[in-house]
C-alpha positions in Angstrom: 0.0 0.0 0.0 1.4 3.3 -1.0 0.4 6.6 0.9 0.9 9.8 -0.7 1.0 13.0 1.2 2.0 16.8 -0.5 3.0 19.6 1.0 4.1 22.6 -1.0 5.6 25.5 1.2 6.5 29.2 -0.5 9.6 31.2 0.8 9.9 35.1 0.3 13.3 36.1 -0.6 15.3 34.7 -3.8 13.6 31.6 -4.5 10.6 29.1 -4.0 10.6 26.0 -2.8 7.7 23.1 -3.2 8.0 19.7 -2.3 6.4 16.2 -2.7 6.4 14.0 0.1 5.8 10.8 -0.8 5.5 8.1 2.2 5.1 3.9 1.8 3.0 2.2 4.7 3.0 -1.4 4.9 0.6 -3.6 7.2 2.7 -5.3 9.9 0.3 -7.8 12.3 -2.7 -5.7 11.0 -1.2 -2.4 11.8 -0.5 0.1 9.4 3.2 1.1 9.4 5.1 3.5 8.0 8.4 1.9 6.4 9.5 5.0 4.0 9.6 8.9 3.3 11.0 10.3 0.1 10.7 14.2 -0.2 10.7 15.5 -3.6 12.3 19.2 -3.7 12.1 22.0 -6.4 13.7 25.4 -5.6 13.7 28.2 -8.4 17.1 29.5 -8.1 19.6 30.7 -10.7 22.1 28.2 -11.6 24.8 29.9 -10.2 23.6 28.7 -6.8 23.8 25.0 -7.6 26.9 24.5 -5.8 25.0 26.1 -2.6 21.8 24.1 -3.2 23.7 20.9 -3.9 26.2 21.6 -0.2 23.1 22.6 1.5 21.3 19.5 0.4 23.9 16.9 1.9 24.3 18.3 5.1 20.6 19.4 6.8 19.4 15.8 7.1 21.7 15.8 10.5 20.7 18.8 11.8 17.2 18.3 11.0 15.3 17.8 14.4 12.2 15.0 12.6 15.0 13.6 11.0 17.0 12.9 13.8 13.8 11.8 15.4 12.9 9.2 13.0 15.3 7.8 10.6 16.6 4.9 12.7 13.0 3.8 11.9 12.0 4.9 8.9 13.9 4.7 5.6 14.2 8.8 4.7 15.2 10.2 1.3 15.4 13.5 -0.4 15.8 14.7 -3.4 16.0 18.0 -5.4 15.6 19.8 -8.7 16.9 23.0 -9.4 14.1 25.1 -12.1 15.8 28.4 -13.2 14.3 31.5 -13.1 11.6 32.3 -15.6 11.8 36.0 -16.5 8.1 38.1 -15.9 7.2 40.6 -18.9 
């Protein structure tokens, strides 16, 4: 059984951010379980901040507090996209 949750959040400043989370529950003894988490990023940045996004990316899980919380239970991903910049007339 596959559970699908989204969640898309909007930041002021220099980009946007939106996310899918995606989570996989399984029945174990008749109770549903969650077993997995994958959250599906996309920030609209300029390409230039790749390296940033990219650094950024491989480091937070650890200092995330829910992460910390659950991941020795529950298999987490991430992922990200980086969407340049469309220009407004």
């Amino acid at each position: 059984m596959e559970v699908r949750w989204q969640r898309a959040k909007s930041m002021q400043g220099k980009g946007k951010l939106t996310a899918d989370v995606t989570g996989e529950v399984e029945a174990e003894e008749g109770v549903l379980v969650i077993r997995r988490i994958h959250v599906a990023m996309r920030l609209v940045a300029p390409e230039a901040a790749r390296e940033t996004v990219e650094r950024a990316h491989g480091i937070y899980t650890m200092r995330c507090p829910l992460y910390r919380t659950l991941h020795k239970t529950i298999q987490l991903t991430s992922s990200f996209e980086l969407r340049t910049p469309t220009a407004t007339p």
